[in-house]
C-alpha positions in Angstrom: 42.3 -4.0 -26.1 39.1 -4.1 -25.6 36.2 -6.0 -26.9 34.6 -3.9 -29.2 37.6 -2.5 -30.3 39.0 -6.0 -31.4 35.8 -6.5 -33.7 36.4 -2.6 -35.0 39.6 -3.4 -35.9 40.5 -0.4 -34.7 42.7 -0.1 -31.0 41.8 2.9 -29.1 43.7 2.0 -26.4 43.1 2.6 -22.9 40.4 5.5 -23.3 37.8 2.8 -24.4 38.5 0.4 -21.6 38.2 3.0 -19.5 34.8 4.1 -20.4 33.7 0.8 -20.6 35.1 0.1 -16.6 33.1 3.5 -15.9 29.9 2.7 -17.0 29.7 -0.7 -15.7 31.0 1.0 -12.7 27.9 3.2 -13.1 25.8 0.3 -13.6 26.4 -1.6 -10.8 22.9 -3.0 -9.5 22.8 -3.7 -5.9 21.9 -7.2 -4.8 18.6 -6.7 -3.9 17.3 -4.9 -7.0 19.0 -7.9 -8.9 16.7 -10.3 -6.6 13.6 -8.6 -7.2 14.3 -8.1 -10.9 14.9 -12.4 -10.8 11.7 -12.3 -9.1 9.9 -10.0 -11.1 11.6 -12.8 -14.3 9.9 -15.8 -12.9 6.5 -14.6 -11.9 6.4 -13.4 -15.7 6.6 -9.7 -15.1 8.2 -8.1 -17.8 6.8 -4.5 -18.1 7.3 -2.2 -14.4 8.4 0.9 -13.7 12.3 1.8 -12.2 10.9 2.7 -9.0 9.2 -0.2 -8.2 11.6 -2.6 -7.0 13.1 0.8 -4.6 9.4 0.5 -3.6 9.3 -3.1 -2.6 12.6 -2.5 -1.0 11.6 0.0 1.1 8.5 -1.8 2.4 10.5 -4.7 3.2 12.7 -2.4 5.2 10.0 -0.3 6.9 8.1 -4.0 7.8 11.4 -5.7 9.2 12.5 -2.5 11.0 8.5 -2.8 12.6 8.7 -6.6 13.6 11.7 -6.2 15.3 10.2 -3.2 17.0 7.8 -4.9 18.3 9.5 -8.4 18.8 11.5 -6.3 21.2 8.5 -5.4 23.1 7.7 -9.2 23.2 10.4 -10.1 25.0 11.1 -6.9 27.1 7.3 -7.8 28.7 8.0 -11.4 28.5 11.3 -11.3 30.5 11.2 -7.5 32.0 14.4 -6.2 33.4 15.5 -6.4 36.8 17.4 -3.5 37.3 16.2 0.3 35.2 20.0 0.9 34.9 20.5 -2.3 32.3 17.8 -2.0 29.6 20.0 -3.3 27.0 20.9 -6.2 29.0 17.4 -8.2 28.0 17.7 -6.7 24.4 18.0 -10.2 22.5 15.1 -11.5 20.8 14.7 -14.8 19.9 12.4 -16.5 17.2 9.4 -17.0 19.3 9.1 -13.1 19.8 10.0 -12.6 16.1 6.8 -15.4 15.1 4.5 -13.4 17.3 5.2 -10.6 16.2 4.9 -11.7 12.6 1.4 -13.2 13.9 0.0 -10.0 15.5 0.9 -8.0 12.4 -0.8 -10.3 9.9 -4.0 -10.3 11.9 -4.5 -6.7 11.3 -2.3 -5.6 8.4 -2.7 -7.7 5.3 -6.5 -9.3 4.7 -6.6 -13.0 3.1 -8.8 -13.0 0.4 -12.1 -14.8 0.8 -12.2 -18.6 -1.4 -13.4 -18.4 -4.6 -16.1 -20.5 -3.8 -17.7 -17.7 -1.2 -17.3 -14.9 -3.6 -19.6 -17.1 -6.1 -22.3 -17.7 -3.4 -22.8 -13.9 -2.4 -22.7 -13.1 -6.2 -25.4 -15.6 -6.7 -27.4 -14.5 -3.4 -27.3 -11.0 -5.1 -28.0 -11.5 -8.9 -31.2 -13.1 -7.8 -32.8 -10.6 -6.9 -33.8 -8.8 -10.3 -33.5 -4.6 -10.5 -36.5 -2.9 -10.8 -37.8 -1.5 -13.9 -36.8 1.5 -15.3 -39.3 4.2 -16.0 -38.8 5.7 -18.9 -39.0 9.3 -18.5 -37.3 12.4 -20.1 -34.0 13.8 -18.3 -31.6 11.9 -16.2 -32.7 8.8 -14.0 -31.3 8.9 -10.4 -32.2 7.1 -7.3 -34.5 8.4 -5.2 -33.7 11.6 -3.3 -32.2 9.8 0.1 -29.9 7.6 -1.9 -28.6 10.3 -3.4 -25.4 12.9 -2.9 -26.8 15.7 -4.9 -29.1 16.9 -2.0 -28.1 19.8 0.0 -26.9 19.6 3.6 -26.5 23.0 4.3 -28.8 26.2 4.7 -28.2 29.5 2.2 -28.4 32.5 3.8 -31.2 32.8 1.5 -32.8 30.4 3.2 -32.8 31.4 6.9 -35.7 33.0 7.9 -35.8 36.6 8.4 -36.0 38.3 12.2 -39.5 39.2 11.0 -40.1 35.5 10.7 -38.0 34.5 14.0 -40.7 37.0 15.4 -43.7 35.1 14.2 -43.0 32.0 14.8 -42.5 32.9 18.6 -45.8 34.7 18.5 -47.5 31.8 16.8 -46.0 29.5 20.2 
């Protein structure tokens, strides 16, 4: 008998147990969501949505599956072939390429953050300089006209000039 059907009192018999195997047959979590769900635990992250760890996981993937890529193209130009027929003979990569790679990557993909201490500085440099005044005036206050994105950077048809103007203007030349 089954657990819950012990404390019922009651014995069901197999049907229970054999819901109960289903749905932790249904529920089984693969190993990697069950990391990432630790993970998520001990960094204090209780509230995330279902996809999020498939999310992680396929980053991970599609940045190993890159490395590699590219680790592979470390050593093929470190120790090239010698023969065209063989290109799988030179196909091992070995943790030198893999570090590279990982190097070259960082350098352009993921941005450190800047110290604390520099993002204080250049808030300081700016807040000293105060903001002008605002002129009070009826309506709304906007920049002037070149800071602006309301101004038009196009021409109406309304506004082209005419043939009779085209005319003048090459008479006034």
């Amino acid at each position: 008998m089954s657990a819950t059907a012990q404390s019922n009192g009651t014995a069901t018999g197999g049907a229970a147990e054999a819901s109960n195997s289903g749905q932790s047959s249904a529920s089984v979590v693969p190993r990697d969501v069950r990391l990432l769900h630790l993970i998520f635990a001990t960094q204090g992250i209780q509230n995330y949505e279902d996809h999020v760890p498939l999310q992680l996981m396929d980053f991970a993937h599609r940045y190993t599956k890159s490395v590699l890529k590219d680790a592979l193209v470390y050593n093929d130009h470190a120790k090239p072939a010698t023969s065209n027929y063989s290109s799988t003979a030179n196909s091992t990569v070995n943790t030198d390429d893999i570090r590279l790679a990982i190097a070259a990557r960082t350098n352009y993909q993921f941005k450190p953050t800047p110290p604390k201490e520099l993002l204080l500085e250049l808030a300081e440099e700016r807040n000293s300089k105060s903001l002008p005044p605002v002129i009070p005036k009826w309506g709304l206050n906007l920049p002037p006209e070149k800071y602006c994105l309301t101004a038009r950077d196009w021409d109406t048809i309304d506004d082209e000039p005419t043939e009779d103007e085209q005319e003048k203007k090459k008479q006034r030349s």
